[in-house]
C-alpha positions in Angstrom: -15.1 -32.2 6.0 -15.8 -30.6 2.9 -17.6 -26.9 3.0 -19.8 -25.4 0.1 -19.3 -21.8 -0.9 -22.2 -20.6 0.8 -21.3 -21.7 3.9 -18.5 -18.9 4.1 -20.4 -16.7 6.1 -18.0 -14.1 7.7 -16.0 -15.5 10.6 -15.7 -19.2 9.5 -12.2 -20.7 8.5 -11.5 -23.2 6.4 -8.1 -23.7 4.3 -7.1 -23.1 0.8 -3.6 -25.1 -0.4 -2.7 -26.2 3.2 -3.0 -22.8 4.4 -6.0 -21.4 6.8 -8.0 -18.4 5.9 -10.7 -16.5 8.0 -13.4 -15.0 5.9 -13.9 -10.9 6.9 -16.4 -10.1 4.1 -18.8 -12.6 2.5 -21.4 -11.4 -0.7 -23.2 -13.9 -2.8 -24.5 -12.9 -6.1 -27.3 -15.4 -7.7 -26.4 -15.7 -11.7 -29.1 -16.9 -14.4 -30.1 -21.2 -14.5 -29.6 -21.3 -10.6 -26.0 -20.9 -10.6 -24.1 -18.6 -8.3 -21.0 -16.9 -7.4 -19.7 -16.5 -3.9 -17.1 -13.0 -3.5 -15.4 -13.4 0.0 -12.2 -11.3 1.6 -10.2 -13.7 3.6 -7.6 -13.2 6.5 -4.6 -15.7 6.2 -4.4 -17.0 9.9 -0.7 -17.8 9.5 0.6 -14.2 8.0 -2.5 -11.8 8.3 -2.7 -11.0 4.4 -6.1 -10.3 3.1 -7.2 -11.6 -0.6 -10.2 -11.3 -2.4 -11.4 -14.9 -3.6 -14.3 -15.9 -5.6 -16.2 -19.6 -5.7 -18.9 -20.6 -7.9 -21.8 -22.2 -6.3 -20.5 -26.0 -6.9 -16.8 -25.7 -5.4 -16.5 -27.6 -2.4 -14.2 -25.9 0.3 -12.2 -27.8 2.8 -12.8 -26.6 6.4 -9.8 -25.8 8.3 -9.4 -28.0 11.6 -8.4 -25.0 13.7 -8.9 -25.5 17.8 -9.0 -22.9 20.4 -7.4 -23.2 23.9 -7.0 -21.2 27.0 -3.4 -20.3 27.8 -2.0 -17.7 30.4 0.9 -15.8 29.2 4.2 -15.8 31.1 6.6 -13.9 30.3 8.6 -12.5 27.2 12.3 -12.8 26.5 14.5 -11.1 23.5 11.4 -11.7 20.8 9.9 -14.9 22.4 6.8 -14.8 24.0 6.0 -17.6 26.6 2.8 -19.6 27.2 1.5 -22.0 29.4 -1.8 -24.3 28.8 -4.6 -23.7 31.5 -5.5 -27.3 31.2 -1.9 -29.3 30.8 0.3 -26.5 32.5 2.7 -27.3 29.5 4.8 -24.2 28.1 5.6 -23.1 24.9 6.8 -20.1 23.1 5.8 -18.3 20.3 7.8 -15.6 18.2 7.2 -11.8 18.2 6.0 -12.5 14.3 2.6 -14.2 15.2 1.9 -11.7 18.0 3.0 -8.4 16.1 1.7 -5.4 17.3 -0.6 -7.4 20.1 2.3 -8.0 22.1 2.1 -4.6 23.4 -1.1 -5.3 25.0 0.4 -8.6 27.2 0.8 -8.8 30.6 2.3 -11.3 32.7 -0.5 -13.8 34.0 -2.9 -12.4 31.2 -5.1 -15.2 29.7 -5.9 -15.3 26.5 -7.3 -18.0 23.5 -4.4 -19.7 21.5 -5.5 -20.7 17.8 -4.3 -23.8 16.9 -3.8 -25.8 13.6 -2.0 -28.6 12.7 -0.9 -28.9 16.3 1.0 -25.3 16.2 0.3 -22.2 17.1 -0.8 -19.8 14.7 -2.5 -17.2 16.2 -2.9 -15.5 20.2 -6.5 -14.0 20.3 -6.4 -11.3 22.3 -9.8 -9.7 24.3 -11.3 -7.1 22.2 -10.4 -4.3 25.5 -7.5 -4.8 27.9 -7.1 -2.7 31.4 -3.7 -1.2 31.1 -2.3 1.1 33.8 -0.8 5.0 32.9 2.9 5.0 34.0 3.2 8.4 32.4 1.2 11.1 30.9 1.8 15.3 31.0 -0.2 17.1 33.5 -3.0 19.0 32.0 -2.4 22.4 31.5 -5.3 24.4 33.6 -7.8 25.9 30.8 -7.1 23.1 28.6 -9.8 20.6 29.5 -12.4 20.5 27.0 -13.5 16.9 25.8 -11.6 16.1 22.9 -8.2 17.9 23.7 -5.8 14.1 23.2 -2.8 13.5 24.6 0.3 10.7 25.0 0.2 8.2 27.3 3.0 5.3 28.2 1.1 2.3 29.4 2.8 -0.5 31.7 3.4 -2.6 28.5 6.0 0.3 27.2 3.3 1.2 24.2 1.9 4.8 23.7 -1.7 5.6 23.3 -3.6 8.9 22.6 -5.6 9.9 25.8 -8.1 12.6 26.9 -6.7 15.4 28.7 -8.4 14.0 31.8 -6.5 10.8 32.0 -3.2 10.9 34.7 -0.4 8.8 35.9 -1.8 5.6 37.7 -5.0 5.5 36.0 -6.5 2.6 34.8 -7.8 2.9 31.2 -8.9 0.4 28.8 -7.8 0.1 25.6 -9.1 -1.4 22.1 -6.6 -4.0 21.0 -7.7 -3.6 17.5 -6.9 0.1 16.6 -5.2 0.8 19.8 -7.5 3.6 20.9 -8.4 4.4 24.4 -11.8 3.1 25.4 -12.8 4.4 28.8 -11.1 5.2 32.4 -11.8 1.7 34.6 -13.8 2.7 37.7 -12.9 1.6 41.3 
């Protein structure tokens, strides 16, 4: 299915020489005689690199057929992580270079949306927050409570995030999976 240029509005893939591209940032600027120019920032969905493209108005576009699905992740050996379908229960693994940073922000029997294309995997979509559980932070040092004193915390995935000073071992927090910042303490 072919795409026009102003259909690029932010969020919708489509694929430029075999490869798939998200658009991030999408301006249109009208030129003279009804002609117009389309500036977009796209996100490669097979290496994350970001380019700045530009259509004119009579450039058709060919949409990307990219599929979601639900998959629950398993476990993770040497740089493999392992999958399964919620629907088929098949498994399959995917390498530590499609997950990249994410993968500290997996737990076992965490579901989670697989991006598909061409029948492989090319992208884990994680939620935008994730509970993760403090195995280790310092004790607060008594006078040193005000709001935005930060401090490190070691989650149950192994990665470290900054935490207020009220945060301590066994506490539930949940974390951004987008900058890796500390979100909110989770509530019993």
């Amino acid at each position: 299915m072919a795409l026009g240029v102003t259909d690029l509005k932010k969020g919708q893939v489509f694929q430029l020489d075999g490869t798939p591209y998200r658009v991030v940032e999408y301006s249109q600027k009208v030129m003279g005689r009804g002609g117009s120019i389309v500036n977009v920032k796209v996100k490669s969905l097979i290496d994350g690199s970001v380019l700045a493209k530009t259509f004119k108005g009579n450039e058709a576009i060919e949409s990307a057929d990219v599929t979601n699905q639900n998959v629950q992740f398993l476990y993770s050996s040497d740089s493999k992580y392992f999958f399964m379908d919620e629907e088929t229960f098949e498994q399959f693994e995917v390498n530590q270079d499609i997950l990249g940073d994410q993968s500290g922000y997996l737990k076992e029997g965490d579901r989670v949306q697989a991006q598909l294309f061409n029948g492989n995997v090319i992208n884990i979509e994680l939620p935008k927050n994730v509970p993760l559980l403090v195995t280790y932070t310092e004790d607060v040092v008594k006078g040193d409570t005000s709001g935005n004193v930060m401090k490190n915390a070691t989650l149950e995935t192994g990665i470290e995030v900054k935490v207020p000073a009220f945060i301590k071992t066994g506490d539930l927090i949940n974390v951004d999976t987008t900058n890796g910042s500390y979100r909110e303490r989770v509530k019993d």
